[in-house]
MDTraj code that builds the backbone (N, CA, C; nanometers):
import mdtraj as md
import numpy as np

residues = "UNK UNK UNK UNK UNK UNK UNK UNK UNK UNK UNK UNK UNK UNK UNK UNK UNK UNK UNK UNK UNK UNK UNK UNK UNK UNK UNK UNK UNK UNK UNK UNK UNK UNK UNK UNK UNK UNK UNK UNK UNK UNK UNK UNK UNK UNK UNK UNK UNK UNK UNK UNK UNK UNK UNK UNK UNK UNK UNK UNK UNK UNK UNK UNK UNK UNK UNK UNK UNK UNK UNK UNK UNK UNK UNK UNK UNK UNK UNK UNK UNK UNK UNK UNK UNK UNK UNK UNK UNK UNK UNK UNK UNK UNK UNK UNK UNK UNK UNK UNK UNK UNK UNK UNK UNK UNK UNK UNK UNK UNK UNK UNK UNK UNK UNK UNK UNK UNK UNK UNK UNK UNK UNK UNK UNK UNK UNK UNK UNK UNK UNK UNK UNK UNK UNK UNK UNK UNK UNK UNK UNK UNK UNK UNK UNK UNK UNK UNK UNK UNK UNK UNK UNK UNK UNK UNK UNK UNK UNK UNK UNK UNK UNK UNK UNK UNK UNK UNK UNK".split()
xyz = np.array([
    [10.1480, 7.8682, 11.3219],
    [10.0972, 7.9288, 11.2003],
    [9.9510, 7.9635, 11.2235],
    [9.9028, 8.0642, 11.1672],
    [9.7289, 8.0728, 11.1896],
    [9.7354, 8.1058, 11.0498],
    [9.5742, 7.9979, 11.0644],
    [9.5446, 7.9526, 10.9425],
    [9.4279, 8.0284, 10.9204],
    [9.3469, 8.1159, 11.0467],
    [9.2328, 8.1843, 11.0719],
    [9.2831, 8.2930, 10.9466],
    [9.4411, 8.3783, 11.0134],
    [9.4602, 8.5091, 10.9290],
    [9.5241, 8.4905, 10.8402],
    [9.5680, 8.3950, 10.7957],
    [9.6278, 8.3499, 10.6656],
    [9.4961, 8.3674, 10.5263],
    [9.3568, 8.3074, 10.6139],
    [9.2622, 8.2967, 10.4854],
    [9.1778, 8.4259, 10.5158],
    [9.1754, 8.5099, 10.6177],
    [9.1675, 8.6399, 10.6080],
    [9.2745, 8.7269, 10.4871],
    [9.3814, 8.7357, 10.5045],
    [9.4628, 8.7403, 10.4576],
    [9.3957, 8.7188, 10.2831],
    [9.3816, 8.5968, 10.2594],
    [9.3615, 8.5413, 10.1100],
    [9.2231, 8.6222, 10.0608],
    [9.1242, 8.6007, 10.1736],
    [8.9895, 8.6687, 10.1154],
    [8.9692, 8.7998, 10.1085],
    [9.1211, 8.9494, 10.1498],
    [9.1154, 9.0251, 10.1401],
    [9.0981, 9.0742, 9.9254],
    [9.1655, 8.9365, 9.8907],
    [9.2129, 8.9931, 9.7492],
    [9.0018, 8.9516, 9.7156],
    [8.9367, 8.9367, 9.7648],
    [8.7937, 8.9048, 9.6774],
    [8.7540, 8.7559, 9.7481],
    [8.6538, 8.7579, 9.7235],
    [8.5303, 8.6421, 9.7448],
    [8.6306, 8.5337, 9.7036],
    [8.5985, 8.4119, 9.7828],
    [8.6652, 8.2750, 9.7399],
    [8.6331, 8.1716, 9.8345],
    [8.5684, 8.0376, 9.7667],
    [8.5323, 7.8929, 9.8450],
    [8.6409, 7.8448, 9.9263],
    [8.5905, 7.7606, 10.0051],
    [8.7147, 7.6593, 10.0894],
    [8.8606, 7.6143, 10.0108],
    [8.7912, 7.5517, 9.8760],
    [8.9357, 7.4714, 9.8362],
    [9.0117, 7.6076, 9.6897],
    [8.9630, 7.7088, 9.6947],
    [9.0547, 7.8005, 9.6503],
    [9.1079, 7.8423, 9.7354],
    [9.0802, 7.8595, 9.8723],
    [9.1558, 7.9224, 9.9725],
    [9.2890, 7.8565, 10.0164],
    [9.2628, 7.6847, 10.0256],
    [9.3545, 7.5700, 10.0479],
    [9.4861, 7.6214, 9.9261],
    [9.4164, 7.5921, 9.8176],
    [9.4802, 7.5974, 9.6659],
    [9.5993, 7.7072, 9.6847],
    [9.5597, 7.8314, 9.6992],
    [9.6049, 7.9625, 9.7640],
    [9.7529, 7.9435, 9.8370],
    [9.6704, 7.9416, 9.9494],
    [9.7569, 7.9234, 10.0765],
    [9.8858, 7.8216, 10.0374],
    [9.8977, 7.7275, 9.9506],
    [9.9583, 7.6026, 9.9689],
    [10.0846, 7.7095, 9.8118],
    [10.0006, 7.7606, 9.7895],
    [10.0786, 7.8016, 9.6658],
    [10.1434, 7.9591, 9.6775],
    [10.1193, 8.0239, 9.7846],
    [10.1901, 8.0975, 9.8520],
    [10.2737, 8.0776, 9.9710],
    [10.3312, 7.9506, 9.9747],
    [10.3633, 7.8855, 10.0788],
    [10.5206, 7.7743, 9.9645],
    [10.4472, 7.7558, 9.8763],
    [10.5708, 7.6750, 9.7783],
    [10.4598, 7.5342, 9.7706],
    [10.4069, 7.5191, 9.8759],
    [10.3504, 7.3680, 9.8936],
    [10.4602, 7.3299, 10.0408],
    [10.4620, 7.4010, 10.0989],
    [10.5657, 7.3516, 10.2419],
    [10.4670, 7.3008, 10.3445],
    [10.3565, 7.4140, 10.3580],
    [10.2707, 7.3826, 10.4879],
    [10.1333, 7.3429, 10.3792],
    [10.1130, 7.2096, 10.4032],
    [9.9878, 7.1315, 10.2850],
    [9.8881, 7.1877, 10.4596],
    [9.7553, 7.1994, 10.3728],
    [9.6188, 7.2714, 10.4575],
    [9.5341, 7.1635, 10.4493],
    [9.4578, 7.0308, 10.5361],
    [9.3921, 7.0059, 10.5410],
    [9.2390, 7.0772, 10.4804],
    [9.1618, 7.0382, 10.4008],
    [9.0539, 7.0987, 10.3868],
    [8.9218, 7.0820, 10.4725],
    [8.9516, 6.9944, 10.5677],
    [8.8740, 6.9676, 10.6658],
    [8.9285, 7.1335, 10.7742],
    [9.0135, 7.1642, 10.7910],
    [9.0844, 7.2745, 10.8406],
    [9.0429, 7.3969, 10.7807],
    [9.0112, 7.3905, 10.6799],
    [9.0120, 7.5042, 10.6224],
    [8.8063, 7.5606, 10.6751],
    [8.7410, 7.4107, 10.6482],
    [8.6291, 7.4534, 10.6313],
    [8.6022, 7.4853, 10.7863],
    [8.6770, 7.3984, 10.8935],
    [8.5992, 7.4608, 11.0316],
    [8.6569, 7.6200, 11.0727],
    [8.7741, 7.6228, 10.9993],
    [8.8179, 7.7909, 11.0167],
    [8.7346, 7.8594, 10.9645],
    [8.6506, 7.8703, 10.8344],
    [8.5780, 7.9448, 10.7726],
    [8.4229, 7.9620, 10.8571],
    [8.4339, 7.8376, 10.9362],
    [8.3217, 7.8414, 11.0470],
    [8.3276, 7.9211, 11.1120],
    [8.4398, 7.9051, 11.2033],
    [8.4589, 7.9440, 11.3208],
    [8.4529, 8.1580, 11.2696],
    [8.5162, 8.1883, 11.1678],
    [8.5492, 8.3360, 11.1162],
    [8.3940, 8.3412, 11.0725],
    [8.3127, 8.3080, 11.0661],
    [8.2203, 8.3216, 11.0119],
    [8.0997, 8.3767, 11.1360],
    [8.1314, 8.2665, 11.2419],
    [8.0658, 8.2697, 11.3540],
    [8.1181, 8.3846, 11.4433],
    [8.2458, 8.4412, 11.3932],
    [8.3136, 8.5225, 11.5022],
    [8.2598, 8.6571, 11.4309],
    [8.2111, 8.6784, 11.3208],
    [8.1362, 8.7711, 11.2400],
    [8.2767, 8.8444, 11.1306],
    [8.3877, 8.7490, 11.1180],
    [8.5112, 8.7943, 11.0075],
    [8.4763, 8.7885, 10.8516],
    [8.3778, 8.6482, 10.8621],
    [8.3589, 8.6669, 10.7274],
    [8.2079, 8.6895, 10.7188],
    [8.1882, 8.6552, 10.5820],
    [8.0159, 8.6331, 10.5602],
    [7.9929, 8.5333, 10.4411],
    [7.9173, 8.4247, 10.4772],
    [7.9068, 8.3336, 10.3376],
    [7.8054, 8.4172, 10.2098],
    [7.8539, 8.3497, 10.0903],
    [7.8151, 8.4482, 9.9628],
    [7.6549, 8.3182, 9.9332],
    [7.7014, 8.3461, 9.7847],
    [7.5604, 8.2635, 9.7315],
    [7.6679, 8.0889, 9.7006],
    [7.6227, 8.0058, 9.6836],
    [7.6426, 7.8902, 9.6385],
    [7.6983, 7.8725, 9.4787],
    [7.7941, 7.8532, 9.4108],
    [7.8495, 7.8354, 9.3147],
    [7.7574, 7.6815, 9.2341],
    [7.7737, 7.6559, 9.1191],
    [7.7458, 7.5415, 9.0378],
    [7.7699, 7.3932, 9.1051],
    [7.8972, 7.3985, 9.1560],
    [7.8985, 7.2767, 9.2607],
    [7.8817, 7.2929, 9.3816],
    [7.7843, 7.4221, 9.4128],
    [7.7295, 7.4108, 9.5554],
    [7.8495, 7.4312, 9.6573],
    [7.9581, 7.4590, 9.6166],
    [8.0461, 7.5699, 9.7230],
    [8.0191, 7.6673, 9.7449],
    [7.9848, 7.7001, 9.8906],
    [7.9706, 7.8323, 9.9397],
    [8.1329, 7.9438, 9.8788],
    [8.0891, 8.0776, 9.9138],
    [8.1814, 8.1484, 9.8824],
    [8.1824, 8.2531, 10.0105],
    [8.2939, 8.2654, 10.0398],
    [8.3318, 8.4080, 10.1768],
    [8.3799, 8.4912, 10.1738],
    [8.3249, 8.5803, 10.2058],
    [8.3769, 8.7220, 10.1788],
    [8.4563, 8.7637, 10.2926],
    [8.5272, 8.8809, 10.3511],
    [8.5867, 8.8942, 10.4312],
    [8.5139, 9.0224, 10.4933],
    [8.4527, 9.0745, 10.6121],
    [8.3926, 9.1639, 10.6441],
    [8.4541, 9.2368, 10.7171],
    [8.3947, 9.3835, 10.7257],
    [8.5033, 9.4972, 10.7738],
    [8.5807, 9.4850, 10.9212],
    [8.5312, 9.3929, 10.9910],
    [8.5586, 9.3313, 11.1420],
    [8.6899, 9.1955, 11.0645],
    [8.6718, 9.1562, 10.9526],
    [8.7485, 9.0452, 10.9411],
    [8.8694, 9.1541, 10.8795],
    [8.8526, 9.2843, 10.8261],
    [8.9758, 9.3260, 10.7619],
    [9.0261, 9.4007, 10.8572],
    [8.9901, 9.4413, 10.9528],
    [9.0190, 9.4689, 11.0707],
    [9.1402, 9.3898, 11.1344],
    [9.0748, 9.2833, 11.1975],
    [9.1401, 9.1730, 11.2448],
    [9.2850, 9.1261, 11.1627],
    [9.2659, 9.1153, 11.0598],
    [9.3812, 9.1145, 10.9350],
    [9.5121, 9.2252, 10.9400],
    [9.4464, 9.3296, 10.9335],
    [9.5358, 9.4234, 10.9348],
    [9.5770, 9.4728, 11.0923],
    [9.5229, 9.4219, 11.2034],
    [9.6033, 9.4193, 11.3339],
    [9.6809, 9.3085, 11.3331],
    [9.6870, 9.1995, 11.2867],
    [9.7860, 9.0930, 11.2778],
    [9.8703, 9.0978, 11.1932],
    [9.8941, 9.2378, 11.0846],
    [9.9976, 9.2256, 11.0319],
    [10.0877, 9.3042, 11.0936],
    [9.9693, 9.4668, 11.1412],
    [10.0890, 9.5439, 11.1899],
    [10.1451, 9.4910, 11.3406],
    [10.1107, 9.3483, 11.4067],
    [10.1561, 9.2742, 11.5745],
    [10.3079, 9.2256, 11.5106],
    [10.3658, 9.2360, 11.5447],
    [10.4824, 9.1361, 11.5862],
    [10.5209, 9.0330, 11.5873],
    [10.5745, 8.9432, 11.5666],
    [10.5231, 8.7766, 11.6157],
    [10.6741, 8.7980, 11.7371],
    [10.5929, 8.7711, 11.8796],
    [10.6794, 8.7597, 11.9653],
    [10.7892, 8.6172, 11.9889],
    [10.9301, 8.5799, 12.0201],
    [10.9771, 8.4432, 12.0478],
    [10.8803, 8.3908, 12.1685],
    [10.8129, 8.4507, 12.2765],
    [10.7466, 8.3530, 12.3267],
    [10.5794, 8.3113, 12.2629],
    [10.5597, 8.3788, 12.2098],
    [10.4350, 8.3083, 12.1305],
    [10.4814, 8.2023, 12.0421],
    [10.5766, 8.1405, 12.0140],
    [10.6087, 8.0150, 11.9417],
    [10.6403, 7.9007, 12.0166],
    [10.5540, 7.8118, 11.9926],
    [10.5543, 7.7054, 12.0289],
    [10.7157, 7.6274, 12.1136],
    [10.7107, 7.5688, 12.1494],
    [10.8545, 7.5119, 12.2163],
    [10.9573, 7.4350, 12.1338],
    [11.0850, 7.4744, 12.1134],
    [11.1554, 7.4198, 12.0166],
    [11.1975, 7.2633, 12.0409],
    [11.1649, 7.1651, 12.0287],
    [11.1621, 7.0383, 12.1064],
    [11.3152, 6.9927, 12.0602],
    [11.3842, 7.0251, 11.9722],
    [11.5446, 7.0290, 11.9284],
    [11.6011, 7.0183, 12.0938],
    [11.5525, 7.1761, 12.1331],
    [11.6512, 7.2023, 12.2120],
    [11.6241, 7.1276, 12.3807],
    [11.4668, 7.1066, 12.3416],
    [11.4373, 6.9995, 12.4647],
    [11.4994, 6.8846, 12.4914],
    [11.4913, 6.8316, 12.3574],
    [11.5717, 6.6477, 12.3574],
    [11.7258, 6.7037, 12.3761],
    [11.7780, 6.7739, 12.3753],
    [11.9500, 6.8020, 12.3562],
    [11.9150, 6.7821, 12.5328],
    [11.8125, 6.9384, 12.5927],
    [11.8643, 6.9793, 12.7184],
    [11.8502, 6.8516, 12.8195],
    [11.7762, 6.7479, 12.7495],
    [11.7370, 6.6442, 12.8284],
    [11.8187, 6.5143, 12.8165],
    [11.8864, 6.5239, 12.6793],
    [12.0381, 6.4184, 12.6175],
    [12.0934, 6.4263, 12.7917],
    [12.1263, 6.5829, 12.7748],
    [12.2670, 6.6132, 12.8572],
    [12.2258, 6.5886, 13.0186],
    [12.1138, 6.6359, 13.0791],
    [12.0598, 6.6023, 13.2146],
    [12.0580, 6.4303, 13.2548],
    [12.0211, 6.3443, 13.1777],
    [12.0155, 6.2531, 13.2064],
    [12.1541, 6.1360, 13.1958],
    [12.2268, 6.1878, 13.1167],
    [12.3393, 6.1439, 13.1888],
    [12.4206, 6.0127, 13.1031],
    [12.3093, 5.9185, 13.0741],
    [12.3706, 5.8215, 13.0193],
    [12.2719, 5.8239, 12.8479],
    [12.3062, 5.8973, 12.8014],
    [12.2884, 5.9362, 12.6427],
    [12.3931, 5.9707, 12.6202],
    [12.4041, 5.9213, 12.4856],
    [12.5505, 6.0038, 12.3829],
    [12.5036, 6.0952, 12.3193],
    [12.4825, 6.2437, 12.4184],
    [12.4321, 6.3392, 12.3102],
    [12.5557, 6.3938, 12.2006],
    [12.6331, 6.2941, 12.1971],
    [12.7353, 6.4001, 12.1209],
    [12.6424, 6.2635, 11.9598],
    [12.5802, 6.1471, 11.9965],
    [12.5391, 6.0844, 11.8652],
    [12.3930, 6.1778, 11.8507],
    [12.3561, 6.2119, 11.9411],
    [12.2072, 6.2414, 11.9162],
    [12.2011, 6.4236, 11.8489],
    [12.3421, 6.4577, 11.8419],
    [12.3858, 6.6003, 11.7953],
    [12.3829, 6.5446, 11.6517],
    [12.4709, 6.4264, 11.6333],
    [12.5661, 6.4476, 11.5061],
    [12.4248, 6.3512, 11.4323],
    [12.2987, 6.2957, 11.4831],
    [12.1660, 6.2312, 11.3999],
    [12.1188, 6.3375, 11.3372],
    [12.1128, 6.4367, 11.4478],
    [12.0083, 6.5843, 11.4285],
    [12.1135, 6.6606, 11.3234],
    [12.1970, 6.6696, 11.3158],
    [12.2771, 6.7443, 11.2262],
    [12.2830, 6.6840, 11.0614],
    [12.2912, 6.5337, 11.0726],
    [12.2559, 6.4729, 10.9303],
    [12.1163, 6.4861, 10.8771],
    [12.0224, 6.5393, 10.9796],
    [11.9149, 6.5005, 10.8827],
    [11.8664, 6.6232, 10.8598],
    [11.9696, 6.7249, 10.9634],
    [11.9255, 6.9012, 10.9215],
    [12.0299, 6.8955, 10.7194],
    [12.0729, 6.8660, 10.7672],
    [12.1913, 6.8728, 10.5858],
    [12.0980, 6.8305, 10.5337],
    [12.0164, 6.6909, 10.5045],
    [11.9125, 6.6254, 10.4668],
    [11.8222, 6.7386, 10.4217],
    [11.7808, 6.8180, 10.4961],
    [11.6772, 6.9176, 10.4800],
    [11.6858, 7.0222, 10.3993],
    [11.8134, 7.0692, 10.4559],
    [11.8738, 7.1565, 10.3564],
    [11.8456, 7.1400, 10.2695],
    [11.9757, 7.0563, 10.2343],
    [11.9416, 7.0109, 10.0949],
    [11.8411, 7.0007, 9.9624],
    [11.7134, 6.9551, 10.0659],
    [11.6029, 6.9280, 9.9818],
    [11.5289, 7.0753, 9.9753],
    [11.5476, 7.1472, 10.0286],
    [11.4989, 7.2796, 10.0669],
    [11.5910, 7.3974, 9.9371],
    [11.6894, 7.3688, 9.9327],
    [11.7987, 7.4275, 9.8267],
    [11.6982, 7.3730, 9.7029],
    [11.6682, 7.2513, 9.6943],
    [11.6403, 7.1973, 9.5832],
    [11.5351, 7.2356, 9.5301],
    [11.4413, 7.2730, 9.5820],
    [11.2980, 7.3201, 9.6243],
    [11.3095, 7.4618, 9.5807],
    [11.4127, 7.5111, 9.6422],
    [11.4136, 7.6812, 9.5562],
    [11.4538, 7.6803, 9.4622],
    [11.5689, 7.5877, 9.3541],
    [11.5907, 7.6118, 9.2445],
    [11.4954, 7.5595, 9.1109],
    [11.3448, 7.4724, 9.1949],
    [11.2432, 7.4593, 9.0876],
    [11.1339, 7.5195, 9.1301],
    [11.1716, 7.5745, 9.2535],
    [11.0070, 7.6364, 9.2413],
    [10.9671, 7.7659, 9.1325],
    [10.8797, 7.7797, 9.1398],
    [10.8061, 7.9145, 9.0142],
    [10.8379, 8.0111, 9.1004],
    [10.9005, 8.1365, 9.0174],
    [10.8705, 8.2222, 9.0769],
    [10.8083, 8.3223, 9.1461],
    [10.8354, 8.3524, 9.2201],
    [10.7591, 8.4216, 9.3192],
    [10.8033, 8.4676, 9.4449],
    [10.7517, 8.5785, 9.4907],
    [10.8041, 8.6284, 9.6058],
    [10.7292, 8.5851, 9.6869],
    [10.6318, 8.5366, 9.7355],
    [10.5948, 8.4381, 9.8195],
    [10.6634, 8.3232, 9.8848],
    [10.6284, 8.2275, 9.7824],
    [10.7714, 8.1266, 9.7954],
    [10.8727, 8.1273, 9.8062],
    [10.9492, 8.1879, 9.7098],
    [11.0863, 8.2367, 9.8068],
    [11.0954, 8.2844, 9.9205],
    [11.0307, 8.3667, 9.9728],
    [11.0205, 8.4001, 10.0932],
    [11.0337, 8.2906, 10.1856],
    [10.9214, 8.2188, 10.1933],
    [10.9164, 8.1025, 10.2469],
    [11.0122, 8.0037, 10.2404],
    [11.0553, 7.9539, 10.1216],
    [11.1851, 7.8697, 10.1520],
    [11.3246, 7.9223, 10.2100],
    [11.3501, 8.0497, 10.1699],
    [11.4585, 8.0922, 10.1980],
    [11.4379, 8.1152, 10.3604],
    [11.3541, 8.1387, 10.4043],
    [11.3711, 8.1414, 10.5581],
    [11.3608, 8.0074, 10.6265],
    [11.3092, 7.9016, 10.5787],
    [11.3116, 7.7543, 10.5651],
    [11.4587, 7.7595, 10.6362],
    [11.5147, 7.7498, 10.4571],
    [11.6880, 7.7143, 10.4648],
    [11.7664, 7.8085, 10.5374],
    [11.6905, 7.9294, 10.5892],
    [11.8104, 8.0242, 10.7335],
    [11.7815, 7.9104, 10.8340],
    [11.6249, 7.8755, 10.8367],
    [11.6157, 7.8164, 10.9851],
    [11.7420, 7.7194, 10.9636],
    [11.7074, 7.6165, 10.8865],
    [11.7973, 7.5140, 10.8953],
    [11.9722, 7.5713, 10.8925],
    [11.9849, 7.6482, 10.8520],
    [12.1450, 7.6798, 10.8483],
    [12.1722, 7.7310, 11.0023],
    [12.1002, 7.8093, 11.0458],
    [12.1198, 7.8390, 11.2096],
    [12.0768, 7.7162, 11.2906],
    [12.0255, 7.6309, 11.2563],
    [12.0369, 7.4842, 11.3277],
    [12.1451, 7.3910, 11.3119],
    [12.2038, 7.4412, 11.2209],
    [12.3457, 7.3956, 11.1839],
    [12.4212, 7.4423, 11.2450],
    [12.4350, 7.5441, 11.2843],
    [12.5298, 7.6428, 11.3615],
    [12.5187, 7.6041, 11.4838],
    [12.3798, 7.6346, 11.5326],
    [12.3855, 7.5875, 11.6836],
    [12.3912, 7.4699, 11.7424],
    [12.4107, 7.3320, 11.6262],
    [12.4259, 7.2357, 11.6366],
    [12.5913, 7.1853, 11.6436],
    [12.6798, 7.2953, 11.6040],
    [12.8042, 7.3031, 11.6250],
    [12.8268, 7.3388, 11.7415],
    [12.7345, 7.4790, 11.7930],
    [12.8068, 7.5096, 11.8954],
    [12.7792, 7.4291, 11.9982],
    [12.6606, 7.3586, 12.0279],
    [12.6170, 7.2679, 12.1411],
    [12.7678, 7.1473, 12.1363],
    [12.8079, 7.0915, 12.0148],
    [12.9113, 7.0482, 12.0659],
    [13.0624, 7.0733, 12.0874],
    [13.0649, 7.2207, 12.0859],
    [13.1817, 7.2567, 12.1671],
    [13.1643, 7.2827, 12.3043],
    [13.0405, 7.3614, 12.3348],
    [13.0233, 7.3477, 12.4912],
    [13.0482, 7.2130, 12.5247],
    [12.9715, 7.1039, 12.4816],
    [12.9998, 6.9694, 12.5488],
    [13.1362, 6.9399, 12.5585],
    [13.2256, 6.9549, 12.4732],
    [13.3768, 6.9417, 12.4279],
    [13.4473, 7.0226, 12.6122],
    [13.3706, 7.1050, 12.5828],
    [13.4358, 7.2767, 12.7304],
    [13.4123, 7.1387, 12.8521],
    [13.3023, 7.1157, 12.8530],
    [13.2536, 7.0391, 13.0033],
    [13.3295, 6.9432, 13.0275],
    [13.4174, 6.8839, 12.9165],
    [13.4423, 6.7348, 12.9694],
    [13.5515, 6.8130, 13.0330],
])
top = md.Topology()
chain = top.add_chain()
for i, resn in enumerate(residues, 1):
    res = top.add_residue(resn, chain, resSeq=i)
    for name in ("N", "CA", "C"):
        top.add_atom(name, md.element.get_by_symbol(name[0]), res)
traj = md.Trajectory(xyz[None], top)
């Protein structure tokens, strides 16, 4: 996730402190990915120092405020029109512990399938549940509903891993 163009992203709509940006983000999100505010403020550093944003004047409780500068809307709008490539994502460690169940020989990956499969339903579940109270919004939905694809295609491929195993014996 980048959290750099996410609050690019947020400071396109106008000027806004650290913990409106948090506030934001968490609420265009459902509340799925919670933002450290320690996170938030060294990103606003770091965009600040990279010349994306620019700090404003100081508010009543002495929160700075950031604006987003024409190099930061820049930057914004090349990361929307990029792609997100499958190898720019991190490593799916699912499929590590399976590929490593099965290499090593004396694991029951057919228990370590059917753990990972109860606690994907688990997820589901709570993820289903999650969309039928969240507020509306096309944000959030967004976000959960691709949540609950991930998890339903982890379901799937959690079937098929044990029919291949089923093929091998």
């Amino acid at each position: 996730m980048s959290v750099r163009h996410s609050l690019l992203a947020l400071l396109s709509g106008g000027p806004r402190h650290g913990y409106q940006l948090k506030i934001e983000f968490e609420a265009s999100t459902g509340g799925t990915w919670p933002l450290n505010i320690g996170q938030v403020y060294t990103t606003l550093s770091r965009l600040e120092r990279d010349g994306l944003v620019a700090p404003g004047e100081s508010d009543e409780q002495n929160r700075v405020t950031y604006t987003i500068t024409p190099a930061g809307r820049e930057e914004m709008e090349l990361w929307f029109a990029t792609p997100v490539v499958q190898s720019d994502r991190p490593r799916d460690e699912l499929v590590i512990k399976l590929a490593m169940a099965v290499a090593a020989r004396k694991v029951d990956v057919t228990a370590v399938i059917h753990q990972q499969r109860t606690a994907t339903m688990r997820t589901l579940q709570q993820l289903t549940k999650a969309k039928r109270a969240a507020p509306e919004g096309a944000a959030q939905r967004l976000v959960l509903d691709s949540m609950i694809f991930q998890a339903e295609a982890e379901q799937r491929w959690l079937e098929h891993c044990e029919a291949v195993l089923k093929e091998e014996r």
